[in-house]
Structures are given as structure tokens and as C-alpha cells.
C-alpha positions as CSV (number, residue, x, y, z in Angstrom):
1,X,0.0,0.0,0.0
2,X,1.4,3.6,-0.7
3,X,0.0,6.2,2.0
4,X,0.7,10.1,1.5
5,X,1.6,11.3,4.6
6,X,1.7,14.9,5.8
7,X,4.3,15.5,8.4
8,X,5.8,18.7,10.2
9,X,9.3,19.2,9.1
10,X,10.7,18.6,12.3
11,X,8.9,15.6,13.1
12,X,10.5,14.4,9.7
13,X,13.4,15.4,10.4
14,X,14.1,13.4,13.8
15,X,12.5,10.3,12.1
16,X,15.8,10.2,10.0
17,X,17.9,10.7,12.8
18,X,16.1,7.9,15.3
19,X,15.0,10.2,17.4
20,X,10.8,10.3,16.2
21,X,8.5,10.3,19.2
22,X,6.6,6.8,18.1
23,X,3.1,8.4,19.1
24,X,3.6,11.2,16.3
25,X,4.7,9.0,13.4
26,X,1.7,6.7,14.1
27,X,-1.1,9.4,14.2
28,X,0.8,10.8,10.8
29,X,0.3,7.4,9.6
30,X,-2.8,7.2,10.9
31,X,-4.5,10.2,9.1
32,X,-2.5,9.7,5.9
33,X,-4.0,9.3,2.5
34,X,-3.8,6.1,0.5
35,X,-3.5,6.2,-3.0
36,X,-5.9,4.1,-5.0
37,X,-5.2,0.7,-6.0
38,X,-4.5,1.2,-10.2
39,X,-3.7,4.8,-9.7
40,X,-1.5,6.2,-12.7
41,X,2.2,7.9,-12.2
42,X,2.1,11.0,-9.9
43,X,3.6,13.7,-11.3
44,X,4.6,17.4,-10.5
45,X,1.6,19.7,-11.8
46,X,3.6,22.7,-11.8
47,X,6.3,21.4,-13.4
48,X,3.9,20.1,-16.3
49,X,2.4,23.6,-16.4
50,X,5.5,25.6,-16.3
51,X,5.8,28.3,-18.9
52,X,9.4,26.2,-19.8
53,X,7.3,22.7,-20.6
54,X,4.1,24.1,-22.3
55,X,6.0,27.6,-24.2
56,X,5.9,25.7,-27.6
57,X,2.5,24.5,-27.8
58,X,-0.8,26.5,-28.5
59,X,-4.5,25.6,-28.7
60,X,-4.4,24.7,-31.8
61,X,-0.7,22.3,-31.5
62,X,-0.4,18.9,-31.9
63,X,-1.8,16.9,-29.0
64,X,0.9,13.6,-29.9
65,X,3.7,16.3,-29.0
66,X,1.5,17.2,-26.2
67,X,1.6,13.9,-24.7
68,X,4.9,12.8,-25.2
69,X,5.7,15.9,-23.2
70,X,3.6,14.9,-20.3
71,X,5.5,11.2,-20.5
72,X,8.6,13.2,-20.7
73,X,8.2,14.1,-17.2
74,X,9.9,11.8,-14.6
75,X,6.5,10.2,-12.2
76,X,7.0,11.4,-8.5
77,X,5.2,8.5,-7.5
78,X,5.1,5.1,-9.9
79,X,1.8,4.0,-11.3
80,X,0.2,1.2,-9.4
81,X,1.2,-1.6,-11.5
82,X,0.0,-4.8,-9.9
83,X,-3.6,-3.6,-9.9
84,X,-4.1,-2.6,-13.9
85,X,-2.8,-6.5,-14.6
């Protein structure tokens, strides 16, 4: 299962050093999102919708040069594989 998470920096921040307090990480875990079984790659909107990414293309453009853009763009998160079989 993959679970978005939303944690306070510093919370974070003493996970990686061993030091979490246990009761913070598990209500964190505990009021986390999953992420649908079959979901598709999670990418970086703003990144897809930067001026630098979408400057060539107009209304009117190509939408196969459109899309391989949007492929183009490394996933933040993986699609869920094992549930489109």
C-alpha cells in the first residue's frame, strides 16, 4: 500500500535521525491518504504547467507532441502496476 503522509518538518526530520517520538509518526500514519489501487504515475503539476514545458504549444498544437511531453516528465510516484494486470 502507498499512503501520502503529511508530516511537520521537524517531526521528519528526527525520524531520519532515530529520534521520532513513536506516538507522532503513528497518528501521521494514521490520518494519511492512500493512494488508490490502479492509480497512474504521480507527477509534479507545476512542473507540467511551467511556462518552460508548455511555451511551444498553443490551442491549436499537436496533441501527440502534447503527450509525449507529459511522458517526458519523470513520475514522482510510480503507477500502481499490480492492480491494472
Amino acid at each position: 500500500m502507498k499512503l501520502i503522509i503529511d508530516i511537520p518538518e521537524e517531526i521528519y526530520q528526527m525520524c531520519r535521525s532515530c529520534l521520532g517520538d513513536a506516538d507522532c509518526i503513528e497518528s501521521a500514519i494514521a490520518h494519511g491518504t492512500p493512494l488508490p489501487k490502479g492509480h497512474g504515475d504521480l507527477i509534479d503539476r507545476n512542473l507540467a504547467l511551467s511556462d518552460d514545458g508548455l511555451c511551444e504549444f498553443h490551442i491549436y498544437d499537436d496533441y501527440v507532441k502534447m503527450r509525449n511531453y507529459l511522458k517526458s516528465i519523470s513520475p514522482i510516484i510510480e503507477a500502481d502496476k499490480e492492480s491494472e494486470e
